[in-house]
Backbone as XML, in Angstrom:
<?xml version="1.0"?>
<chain id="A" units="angstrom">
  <residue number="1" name="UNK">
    <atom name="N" x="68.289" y="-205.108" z="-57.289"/>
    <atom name="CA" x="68.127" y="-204.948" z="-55.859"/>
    <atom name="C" x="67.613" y="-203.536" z="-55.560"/>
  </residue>
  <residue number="2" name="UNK">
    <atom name="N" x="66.639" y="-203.674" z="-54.620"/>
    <atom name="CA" x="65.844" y="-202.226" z="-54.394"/>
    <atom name="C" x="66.513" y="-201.699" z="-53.134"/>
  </residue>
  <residue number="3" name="UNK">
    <atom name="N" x="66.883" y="-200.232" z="-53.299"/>
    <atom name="CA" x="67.535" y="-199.917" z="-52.085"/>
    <atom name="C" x="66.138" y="-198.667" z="-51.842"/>
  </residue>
  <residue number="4" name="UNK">
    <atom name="N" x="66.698" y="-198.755" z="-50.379"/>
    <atom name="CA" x="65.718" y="-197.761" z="-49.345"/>
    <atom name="C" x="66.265" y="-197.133" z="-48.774"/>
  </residue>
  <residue number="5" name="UNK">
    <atom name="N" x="65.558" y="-195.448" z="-48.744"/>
    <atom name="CA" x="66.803" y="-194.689" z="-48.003"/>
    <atom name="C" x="66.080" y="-194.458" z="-46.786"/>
  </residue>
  <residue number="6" name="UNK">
    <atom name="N" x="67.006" y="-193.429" z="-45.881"/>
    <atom name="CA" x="66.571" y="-193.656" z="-44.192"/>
    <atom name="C" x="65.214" y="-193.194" z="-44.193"/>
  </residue>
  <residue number="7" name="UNK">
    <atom name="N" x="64.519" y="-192.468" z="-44.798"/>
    <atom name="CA" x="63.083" y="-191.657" z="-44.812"/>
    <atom name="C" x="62.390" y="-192.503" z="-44.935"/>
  </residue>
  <residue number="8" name="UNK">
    <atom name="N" x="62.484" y="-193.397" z="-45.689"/>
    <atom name="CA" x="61.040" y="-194.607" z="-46.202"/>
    <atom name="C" x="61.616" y="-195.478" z="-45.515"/>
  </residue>
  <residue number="9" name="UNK">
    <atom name="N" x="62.246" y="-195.939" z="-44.531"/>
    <atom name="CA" x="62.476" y="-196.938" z="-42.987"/>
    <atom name="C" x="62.214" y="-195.919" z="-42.039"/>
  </residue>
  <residue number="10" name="UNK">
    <atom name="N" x="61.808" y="-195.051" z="-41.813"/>
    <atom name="CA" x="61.328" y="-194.506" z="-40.907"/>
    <atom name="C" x="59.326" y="-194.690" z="-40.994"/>
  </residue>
  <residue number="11" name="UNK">
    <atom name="N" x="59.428" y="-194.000" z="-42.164"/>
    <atom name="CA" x="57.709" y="-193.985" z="-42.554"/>
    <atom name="C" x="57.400" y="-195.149" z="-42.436"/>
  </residue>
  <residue number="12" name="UNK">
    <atom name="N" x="57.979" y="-196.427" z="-42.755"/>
    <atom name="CA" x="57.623" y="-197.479" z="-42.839"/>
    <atom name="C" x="58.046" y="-198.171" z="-41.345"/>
  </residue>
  <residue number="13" name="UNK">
    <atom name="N" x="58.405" y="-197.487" z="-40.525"/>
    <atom name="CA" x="58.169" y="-198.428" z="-39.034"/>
    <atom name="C" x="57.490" y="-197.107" z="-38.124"/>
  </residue>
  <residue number="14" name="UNK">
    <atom name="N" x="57.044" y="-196.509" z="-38.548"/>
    <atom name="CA" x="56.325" y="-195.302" z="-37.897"/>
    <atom name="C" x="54.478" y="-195.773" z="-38.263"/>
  </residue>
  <residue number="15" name="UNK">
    <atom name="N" x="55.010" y="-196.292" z="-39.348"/>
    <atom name="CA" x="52.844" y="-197.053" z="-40.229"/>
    <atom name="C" x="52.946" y="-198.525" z="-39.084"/>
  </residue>
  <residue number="16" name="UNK">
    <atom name="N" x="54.183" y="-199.277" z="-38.920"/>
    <atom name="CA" x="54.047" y="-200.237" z="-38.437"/>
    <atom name="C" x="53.630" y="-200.157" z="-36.597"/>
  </residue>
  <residue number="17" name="UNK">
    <atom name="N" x="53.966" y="-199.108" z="-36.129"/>
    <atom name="CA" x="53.995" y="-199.102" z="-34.890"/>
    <atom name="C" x="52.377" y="-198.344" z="-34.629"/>
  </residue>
  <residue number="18" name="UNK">
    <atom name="N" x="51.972" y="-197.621" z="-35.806"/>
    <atom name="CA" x="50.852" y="-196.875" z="-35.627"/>
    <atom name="C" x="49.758" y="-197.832" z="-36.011"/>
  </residue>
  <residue number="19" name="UNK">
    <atom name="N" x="49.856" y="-199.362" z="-36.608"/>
    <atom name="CA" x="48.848" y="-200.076" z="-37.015"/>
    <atom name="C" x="48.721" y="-201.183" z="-35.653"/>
  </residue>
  <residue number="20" name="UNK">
    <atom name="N" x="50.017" y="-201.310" z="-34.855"/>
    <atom name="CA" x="49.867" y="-202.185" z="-33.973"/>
    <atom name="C" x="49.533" y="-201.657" z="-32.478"/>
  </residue>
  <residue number="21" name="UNK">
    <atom name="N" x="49.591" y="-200.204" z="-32.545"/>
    <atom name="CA" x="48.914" y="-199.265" z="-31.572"/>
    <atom name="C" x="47.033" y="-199.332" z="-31.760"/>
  </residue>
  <residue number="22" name="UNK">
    <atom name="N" x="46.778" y="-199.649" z="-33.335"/>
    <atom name="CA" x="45.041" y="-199.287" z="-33.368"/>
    <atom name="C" x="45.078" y="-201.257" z="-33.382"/>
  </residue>
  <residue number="23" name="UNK">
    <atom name="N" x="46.030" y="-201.918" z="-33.523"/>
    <atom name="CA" x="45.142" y="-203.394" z="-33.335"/>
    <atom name="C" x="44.653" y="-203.395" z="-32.130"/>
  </residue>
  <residue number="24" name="UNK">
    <atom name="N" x="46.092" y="-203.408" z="-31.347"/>
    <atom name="CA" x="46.017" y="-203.177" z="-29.869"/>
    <atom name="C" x="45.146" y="-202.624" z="-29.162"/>
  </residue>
  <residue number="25" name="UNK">
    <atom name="N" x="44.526" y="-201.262" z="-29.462"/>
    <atom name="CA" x="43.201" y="-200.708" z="-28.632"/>
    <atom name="C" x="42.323" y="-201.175" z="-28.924"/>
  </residue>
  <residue number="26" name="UNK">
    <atom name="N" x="41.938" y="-201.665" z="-30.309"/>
    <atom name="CA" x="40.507" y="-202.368" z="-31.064"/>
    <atom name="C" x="40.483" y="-203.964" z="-30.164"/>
  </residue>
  <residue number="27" name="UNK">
    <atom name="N" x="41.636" y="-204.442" z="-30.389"/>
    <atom name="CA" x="41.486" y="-205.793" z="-29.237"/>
    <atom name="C" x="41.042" y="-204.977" z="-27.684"/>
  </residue>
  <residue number="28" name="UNK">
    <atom name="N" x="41.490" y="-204.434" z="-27.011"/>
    <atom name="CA" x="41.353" y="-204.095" z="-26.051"/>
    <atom name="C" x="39.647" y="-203.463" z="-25.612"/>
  </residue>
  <residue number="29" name="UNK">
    <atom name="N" x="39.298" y="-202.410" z="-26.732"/>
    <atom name="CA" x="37.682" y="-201.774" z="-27.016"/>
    <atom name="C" x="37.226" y="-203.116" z="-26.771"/>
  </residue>
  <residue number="30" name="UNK">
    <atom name="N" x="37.520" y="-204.299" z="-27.926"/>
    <atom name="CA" x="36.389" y="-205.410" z="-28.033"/>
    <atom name="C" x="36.355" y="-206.423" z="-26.836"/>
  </residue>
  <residue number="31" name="UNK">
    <atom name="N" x="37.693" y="-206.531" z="-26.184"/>
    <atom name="CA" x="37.222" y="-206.990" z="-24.729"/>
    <atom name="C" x="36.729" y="-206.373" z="-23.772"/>
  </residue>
  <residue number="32" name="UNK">
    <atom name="N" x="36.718" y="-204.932" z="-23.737"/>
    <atom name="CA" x="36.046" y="-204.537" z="-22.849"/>
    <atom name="C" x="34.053" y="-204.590" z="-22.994"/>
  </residue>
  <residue number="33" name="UNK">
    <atom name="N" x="34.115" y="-204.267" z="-24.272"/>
    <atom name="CA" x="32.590" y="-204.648" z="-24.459"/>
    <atom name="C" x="32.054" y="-205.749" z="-24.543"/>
  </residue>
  <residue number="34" name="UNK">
    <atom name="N" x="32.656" y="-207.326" z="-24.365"/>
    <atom name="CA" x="32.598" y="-208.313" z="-24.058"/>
    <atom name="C" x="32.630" y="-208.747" z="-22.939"/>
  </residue>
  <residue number="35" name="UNK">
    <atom name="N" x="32.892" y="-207.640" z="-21.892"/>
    <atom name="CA" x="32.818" y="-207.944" z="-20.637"/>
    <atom name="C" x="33.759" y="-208.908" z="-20.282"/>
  </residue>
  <residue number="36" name="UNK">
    <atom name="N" x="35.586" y="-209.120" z="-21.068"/>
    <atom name="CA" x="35.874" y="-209.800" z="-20.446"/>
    <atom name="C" x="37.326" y="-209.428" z="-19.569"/>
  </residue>
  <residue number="37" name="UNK">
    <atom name="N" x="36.985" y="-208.730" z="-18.694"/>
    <atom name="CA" x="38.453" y="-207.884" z="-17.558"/>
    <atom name="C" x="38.692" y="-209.370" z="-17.350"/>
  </residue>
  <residue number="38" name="UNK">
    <atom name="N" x="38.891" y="-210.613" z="-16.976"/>
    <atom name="CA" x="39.281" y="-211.484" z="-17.045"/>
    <atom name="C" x="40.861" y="-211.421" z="-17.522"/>
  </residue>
  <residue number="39" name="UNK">
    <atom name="N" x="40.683" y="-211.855" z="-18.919"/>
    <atom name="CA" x="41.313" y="-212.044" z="-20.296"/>
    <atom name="C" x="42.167" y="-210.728" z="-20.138"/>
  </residue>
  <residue number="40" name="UNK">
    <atom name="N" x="41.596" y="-209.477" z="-20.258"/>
    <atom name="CA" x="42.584" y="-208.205" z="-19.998"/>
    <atom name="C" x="43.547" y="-207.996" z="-18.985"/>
  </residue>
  <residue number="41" name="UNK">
    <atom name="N" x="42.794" y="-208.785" z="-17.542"/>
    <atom name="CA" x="43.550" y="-208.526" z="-16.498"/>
    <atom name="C" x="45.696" y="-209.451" z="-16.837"/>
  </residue>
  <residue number="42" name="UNK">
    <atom name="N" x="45.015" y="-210.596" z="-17.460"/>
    <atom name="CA" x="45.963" y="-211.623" z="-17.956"/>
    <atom name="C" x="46.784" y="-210.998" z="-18.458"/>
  </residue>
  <residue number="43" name="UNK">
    <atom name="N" x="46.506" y="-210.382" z="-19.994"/>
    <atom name="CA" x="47.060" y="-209.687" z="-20.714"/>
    <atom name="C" x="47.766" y="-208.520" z="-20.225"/>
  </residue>
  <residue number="44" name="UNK">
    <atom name="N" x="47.331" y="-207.529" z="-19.380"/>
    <atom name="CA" x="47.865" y="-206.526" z="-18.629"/>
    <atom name="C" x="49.485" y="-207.007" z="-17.987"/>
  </residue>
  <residue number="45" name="UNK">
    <atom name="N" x="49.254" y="-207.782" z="-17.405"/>
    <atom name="CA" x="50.042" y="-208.329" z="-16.347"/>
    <atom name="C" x="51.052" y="-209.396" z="-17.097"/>
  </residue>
  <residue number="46" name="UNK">
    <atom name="N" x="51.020" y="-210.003" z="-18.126"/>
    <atom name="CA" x="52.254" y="-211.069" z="-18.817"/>
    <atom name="C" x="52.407" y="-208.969" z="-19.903"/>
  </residue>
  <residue number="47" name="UNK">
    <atom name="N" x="51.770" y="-208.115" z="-19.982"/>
    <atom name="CA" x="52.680" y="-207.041" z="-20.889"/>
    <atom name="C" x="53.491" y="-206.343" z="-19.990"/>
  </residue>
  <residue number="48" name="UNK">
    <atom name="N" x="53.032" y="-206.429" z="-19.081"/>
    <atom name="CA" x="53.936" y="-205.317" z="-17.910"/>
    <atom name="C" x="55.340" y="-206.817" z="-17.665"/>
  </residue>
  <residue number="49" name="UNK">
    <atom name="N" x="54.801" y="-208.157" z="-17.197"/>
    <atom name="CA" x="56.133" y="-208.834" z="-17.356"/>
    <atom name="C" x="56.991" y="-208.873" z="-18.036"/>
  </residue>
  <residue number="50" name="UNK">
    <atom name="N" x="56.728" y="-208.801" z="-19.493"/>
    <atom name="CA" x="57.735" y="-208.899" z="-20.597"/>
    <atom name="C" x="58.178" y="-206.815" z="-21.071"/>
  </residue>
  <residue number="51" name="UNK">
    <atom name="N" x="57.610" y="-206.424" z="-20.398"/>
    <atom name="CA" x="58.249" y="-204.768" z="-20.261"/>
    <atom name="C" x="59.451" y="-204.834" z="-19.518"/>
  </residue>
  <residue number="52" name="UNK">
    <atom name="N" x="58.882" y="-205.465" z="-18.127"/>
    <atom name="CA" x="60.118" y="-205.039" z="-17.126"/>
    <atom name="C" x="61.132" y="-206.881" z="-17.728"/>
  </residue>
  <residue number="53" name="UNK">
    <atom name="N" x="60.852" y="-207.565" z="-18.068"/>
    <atom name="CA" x="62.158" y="-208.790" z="-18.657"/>
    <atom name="C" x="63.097" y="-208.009" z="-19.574"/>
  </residue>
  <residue number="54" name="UNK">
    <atom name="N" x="62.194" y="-206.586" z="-20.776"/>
    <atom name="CA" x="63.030" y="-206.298" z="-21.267"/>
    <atom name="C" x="63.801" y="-205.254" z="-20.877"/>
  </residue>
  <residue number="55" name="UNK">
    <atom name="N" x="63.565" y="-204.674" z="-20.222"/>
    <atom name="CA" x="63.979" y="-203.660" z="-19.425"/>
    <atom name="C" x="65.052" y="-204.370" z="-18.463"/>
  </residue>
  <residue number="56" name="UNK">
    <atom name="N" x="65.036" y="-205.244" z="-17.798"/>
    <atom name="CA" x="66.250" y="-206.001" z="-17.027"/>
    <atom name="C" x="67.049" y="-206.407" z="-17.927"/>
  </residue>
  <residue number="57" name="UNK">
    <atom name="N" x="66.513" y="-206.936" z="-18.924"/>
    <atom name="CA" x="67.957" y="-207.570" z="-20.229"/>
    <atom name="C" x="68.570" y="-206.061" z="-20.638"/>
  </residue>
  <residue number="58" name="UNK">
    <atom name="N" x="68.307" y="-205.365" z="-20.981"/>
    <atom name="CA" x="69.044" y="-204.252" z="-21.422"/>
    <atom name="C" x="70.636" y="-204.009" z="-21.084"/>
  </residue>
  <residue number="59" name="UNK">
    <atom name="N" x="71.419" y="-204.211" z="-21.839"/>
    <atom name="CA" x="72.588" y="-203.925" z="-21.823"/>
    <atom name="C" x="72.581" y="-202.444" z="-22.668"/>
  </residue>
  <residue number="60" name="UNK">
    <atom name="N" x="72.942" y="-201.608" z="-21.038"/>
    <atom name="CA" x="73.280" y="-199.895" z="-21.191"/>
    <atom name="C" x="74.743" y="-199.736" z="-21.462"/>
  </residue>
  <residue number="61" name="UNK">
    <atom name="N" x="75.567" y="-201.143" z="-21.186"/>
    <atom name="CA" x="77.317" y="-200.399" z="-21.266"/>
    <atom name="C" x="77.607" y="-199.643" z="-22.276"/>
  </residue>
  <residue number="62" name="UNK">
    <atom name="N" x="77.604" y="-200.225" z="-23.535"/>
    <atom name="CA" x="77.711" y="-199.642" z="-24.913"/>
    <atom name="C" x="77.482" y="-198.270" z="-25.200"/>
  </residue>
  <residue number="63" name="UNK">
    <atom name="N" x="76.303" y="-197.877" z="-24.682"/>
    <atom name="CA" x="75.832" y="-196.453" z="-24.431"/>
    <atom name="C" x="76.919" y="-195.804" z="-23.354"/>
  </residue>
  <residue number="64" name="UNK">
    <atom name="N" x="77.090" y="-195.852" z="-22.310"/>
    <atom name="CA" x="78.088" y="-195.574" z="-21.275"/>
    <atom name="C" x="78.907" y="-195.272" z="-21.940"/>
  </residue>
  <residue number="65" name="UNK">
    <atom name="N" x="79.834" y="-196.121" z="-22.520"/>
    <atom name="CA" x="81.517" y="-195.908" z="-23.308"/>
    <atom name="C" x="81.302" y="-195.220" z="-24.636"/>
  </residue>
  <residue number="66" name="UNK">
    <atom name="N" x="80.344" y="-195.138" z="-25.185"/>
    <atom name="CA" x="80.471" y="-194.229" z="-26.085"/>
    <atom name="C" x="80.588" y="-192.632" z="-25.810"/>
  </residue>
  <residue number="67" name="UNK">
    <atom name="N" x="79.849" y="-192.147" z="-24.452"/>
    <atom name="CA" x="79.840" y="-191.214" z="-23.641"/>
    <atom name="C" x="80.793" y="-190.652" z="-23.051"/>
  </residue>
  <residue number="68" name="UNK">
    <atom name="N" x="81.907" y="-190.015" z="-24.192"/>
    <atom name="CA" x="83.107" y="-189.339" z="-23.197"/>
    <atom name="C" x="83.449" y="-188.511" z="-22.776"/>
  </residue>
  <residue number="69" name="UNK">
    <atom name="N" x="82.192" y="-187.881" z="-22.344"/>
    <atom name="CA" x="81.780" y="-186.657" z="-21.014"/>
    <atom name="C" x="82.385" y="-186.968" z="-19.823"/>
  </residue>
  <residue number="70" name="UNK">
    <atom name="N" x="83.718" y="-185.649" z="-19.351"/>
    <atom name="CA" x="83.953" y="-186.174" z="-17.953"/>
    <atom name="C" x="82.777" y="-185.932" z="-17.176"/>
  </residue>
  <residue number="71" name="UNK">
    <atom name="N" x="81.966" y="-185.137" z="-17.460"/>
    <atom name="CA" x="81.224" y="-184.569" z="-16.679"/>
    <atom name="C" x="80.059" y="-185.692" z="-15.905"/>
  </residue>
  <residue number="72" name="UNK">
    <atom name="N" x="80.040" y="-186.780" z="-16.890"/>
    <atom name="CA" x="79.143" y="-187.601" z="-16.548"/>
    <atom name="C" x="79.610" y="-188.751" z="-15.290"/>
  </residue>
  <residue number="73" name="UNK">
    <atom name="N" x="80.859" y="-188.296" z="-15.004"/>
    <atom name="CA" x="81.388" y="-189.443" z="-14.041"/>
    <atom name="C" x="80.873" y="-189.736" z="-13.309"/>
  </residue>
  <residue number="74" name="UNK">
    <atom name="N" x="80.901" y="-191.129" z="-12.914"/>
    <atom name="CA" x="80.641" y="-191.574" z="-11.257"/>
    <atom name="C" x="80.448" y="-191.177" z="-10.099"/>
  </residue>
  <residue number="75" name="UNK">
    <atom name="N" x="79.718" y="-190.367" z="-9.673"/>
    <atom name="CA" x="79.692" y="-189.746" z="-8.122"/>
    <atom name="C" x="78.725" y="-190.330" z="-7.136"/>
  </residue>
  <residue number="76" name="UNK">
    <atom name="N" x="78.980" y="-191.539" z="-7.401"/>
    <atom name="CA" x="77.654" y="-192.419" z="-6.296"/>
    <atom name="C" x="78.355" y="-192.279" z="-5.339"/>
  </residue>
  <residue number="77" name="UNK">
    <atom name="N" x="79.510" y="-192.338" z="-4.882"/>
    <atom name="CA" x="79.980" y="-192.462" z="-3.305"/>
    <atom name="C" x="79.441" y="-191.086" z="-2.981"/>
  </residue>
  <residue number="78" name="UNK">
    <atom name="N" x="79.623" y="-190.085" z="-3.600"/>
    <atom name="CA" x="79.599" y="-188.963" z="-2.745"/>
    <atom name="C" x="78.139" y="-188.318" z="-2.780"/>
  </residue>
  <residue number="79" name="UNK">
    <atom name="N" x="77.659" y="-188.931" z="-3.476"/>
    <atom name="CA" x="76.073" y="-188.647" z="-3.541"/>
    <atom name="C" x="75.525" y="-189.372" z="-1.994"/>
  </residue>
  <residue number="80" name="UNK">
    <atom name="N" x="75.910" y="-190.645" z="-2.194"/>
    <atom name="CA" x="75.489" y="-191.486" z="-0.989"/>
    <atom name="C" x="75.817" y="-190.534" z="0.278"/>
  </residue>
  <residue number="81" name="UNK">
    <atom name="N" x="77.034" y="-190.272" z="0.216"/>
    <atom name="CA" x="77.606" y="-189.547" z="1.766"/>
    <atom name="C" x="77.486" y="-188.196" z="1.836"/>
  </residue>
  <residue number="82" name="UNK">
    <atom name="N" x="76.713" y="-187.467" z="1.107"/>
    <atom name="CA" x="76.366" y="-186.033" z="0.747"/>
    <atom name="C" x="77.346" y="-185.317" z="0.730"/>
  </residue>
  <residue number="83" name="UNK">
    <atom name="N" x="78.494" y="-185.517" z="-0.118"/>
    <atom name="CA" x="79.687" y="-184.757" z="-0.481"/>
    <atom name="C" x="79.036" y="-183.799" z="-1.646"/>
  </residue>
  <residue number="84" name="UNK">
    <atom name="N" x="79.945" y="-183.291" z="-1.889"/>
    <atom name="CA" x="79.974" y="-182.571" z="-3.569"/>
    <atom name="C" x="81.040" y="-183.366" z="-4.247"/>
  </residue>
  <residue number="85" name="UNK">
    <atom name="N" x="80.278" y="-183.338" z="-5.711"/>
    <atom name="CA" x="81.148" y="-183.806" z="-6.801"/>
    <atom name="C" x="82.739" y="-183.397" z="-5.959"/>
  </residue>
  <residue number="86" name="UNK">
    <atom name="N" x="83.625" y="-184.772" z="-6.770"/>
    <atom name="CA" x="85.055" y="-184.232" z="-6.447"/>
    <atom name="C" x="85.488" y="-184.498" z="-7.577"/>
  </residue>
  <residue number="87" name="UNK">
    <atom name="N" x="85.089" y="-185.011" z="-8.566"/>
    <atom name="CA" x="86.054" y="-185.290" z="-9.728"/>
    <atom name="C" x="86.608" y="-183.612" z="-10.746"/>
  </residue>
  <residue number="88" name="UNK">
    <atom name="N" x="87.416" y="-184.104" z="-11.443"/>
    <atom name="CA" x="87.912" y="-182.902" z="-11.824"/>
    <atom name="C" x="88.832" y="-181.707" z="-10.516"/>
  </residue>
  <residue number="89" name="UNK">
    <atom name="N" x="88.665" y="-182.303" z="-9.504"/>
    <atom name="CA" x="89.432" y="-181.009" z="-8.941"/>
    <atom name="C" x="90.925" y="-181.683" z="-8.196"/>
  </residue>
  <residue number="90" name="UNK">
    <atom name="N" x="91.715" y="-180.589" z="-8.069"/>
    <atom name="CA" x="93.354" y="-180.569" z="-8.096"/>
    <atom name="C" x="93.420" y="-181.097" z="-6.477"/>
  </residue>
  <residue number="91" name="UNK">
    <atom name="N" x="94.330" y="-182.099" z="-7.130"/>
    <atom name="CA" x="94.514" y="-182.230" z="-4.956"/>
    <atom name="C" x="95.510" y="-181.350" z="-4.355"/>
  </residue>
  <residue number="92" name="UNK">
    <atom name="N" x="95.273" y="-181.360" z="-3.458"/>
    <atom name="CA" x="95.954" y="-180.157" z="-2.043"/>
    <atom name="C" x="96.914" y="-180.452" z="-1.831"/>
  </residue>
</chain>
């Protein structure tokens, strides 16, 4: 069994992302010199859909709770009502 250490899974999805970056523009070059904004416009618009699908699926909690910065707390109420932060301070 061949093991791989973290350096050569990096290089090796760093070649992968850099070969599907030059497919990607070479498709894109060759429709544009084909004159077909058509076909691109399509394509544009189902990549921006499945950007923002993945972007709505995203489950951030995990990230959140690993985060045990008080500092990062919750202050939407008082943001909303233009308070100052209150967390951390002693009540009266």
């Amino acid at each position: 069994m061949k093991r791989r250490n973290a350096a050569s899974d990096k290089r090796r999805r760093k070649m992968i992302t850099v070969l599907w970056t030059a497919v990607l523009a070479l498709g894109t070059i060759i429709l544009i010199y084909k004159e077909m904004t058509a076909v691109l416009y399509i394509l544009a618009t189902l990549g921006v859909t499945a950007l923002l699908a993945v972007v709505g699926m995203a489950d951030l909690s995990p990230a959140e709770k690993l985060s045990n910065d008080p500092r990062r707390s919750d202050d939407s109420a008082a943001i909303a009502s233009g308070m100052t932060s209150t967390f951390g301070s002693k009540p009266s």
